[in-house]
N, C-alpha and C positions, 0 to 999 in steps of 0.2 A: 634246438641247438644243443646240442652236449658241453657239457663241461670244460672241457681242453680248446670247445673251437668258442666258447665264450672266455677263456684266458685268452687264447691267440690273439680277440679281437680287441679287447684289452689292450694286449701289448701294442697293436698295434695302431690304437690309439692314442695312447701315450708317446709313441714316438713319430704320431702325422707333423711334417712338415708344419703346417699352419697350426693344427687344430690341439695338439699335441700337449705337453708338458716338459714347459723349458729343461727339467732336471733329468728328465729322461731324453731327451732327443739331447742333450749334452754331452750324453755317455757315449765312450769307444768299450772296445774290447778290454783294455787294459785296468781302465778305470773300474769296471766291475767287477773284476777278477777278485780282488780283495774281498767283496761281500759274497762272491760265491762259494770261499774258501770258508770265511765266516759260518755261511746258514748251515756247511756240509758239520762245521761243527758243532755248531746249535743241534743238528738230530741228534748226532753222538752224545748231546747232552742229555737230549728227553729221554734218550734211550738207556741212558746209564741212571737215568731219575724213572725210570719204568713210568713215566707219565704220559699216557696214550691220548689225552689230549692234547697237550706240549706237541706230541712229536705227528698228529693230523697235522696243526700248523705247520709246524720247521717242515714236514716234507713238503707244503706247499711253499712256501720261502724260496726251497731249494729247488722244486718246478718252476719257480719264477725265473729264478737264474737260469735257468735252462733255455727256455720262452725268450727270456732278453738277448740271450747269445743269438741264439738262433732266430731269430728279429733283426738282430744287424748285421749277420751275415748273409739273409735275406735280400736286405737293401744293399748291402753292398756285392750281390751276385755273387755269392758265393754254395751258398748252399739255404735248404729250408729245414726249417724244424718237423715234417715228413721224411725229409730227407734223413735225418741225424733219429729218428726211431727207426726207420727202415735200414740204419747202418746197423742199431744197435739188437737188431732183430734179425738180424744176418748172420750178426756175429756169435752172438748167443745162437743161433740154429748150428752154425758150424763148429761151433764150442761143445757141442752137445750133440755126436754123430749115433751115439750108442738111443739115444731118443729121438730124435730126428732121423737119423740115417739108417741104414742098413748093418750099421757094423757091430752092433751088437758090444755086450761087456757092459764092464759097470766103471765110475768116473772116479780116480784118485789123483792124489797132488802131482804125481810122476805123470800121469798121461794129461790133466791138465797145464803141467808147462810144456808137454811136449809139445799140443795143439797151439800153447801160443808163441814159443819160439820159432816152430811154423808159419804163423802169419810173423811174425818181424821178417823171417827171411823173404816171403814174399811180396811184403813191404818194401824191401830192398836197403833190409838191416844186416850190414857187415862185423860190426863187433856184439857180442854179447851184450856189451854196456848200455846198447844203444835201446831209449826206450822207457827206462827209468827216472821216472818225471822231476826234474830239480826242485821244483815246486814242494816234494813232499817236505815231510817235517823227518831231519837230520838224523832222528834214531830209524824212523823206517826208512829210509832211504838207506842210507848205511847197510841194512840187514838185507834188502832187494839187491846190491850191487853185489855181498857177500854170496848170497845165495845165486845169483848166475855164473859167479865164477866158481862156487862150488861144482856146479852143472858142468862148468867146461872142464875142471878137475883140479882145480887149482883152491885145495883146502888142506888145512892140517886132519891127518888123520884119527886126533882123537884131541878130546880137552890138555893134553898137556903142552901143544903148542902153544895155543893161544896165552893159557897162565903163565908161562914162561914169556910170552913176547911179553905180557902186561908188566910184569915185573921188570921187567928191559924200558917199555916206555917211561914207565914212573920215573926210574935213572933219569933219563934223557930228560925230563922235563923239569926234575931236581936242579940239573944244573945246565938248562934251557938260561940264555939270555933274554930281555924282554922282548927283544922283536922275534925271537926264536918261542915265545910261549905259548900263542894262539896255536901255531901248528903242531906244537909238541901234545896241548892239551888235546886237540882232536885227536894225534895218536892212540891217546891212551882210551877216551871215548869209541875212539871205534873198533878197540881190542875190547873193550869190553862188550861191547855188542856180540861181535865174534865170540867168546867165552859162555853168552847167555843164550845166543844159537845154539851151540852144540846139543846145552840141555835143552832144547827144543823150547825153551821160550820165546815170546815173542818181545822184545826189547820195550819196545813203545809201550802196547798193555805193562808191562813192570816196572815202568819207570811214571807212568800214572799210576800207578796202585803205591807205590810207597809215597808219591805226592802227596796222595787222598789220607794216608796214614800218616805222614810226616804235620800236616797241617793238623787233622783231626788232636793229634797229642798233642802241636802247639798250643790251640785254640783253648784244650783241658787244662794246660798248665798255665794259659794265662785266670781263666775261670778257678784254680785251685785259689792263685794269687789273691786274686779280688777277693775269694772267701776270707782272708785274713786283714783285707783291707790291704796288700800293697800292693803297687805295680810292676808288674813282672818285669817290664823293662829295665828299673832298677834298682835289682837283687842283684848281689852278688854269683859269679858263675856257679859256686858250689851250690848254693841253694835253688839255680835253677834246673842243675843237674838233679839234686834229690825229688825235685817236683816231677822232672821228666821220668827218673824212677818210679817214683808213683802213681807215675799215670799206666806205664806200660806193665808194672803189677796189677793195677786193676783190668786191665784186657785180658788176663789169665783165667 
């Protein structure tokens, strides 16, 4: 028995009718949704901690998720987990005609969205919008909704749009009412996405990376703190401005 058909059988024992386990034959589709959104970022974890043992596990976590869906989509006639590799083995072939096909050429970001705006239309996708998972997390979504409507032509033609709208948001949100503030705040969040596009960043990665930095100098300026015996929390603001100074001189 291999591998994958001893998970299978697993899972499919965890969810028999009789034989089964209560916590697993309890679950629907919805209810697991959350842990597979989890373990997708658990890898992104090992993998940012380069720990290649961490991340043998997380990627089988994330197989598991895979195995479960596909397990009760099984029972409920829908589809099998044969099924759902053989889509994914399609799609990748047709994604990839220059190696698979006859068509020869080599694969860039312009001819990979063209292949997959391709299957949306054949899918029987009418608007560009259509496809962009709600589910993502808000900065990449944002930059996915931006970049289709780029594709359909509908972008500013150079960074000084966007600066100029951002400057406009902030207004607007300056003297935003409070039920007028949530949406004014997304305004301005998602001009600045737009703004970090242009320079061809990727929003999400830069908005982790100054997390990882903005924590790391906390975490130093409370550690400065404790060297003197006080607690960061409370010092006064100017003293913890001078501590934050010092931390980000020592990164020099």
């Amino acid at each position: 028995m291999s591998e994958i058909d001893r998970l299978l059988a697993i899972m499919a024992r965890l969810r028999d009718p009789e034989r089964g386990c209560e916590w697993d034959r309890a679950q629907d589709f919805a209810s697991i949704a959350p842990y597979t959104i989890e373990e997708a970022y658990e890898v992104h974890d090992a993998i940012e901690r380069a720990d290649m043992a961490d991340l043998c596990g997380e990627l089988g976590d994330l197989l598991f998720q895979v195995v479960f869906h596909a397990r009760m989509a099984e029972e409920a006639g829908h589809f099998s987990f044969d099924d759902v590799a053989r889509a994914i083995s399609d799609k990748m072939e047709a994604r990839h005609p220059h190696i698979f096909g006859t068509e020869g050429g080599t694969m860039d970001g312009a001819r990979w969205e063209d292949l997959k705006a391709a299957e949306r239309v054949s899918g029987g996708a009418d608007s560009a919008m259509d496809g962009v998972a709600l589910a993502l997390p808000a900065l990449m979504r944002s930059e996915k909704l931006q970049k289709r409507a780029a594709r359909a032509g509908f972008d500013w033609p150079d960074i000084v749009g966007p600066s100029d709208k951002l400057v406009e948001e902030l207004g607007e949100l300056a003297e935003a009412s409070e039920d007028e503030r949530l949406m004014e705040a997304g305004d301005v969040l998602f001009v600045a996405v737009n703004i970090v596009r242009k320079y061809g960043v990727d929003a999400e990665q830069a908005l982790r990376a100054s997390n990882a930095k903005f924590e790391k100098r906390f975490r130093a300026m409370e550690a400065l703190a404790a060297q003197h015996g006080d607690d960061f929390s409370t010092l006064p603001l100017d003293e913890q401005e001078a501590l934050w100074q010092r931390v980000k001189a020592s990164e020099i």
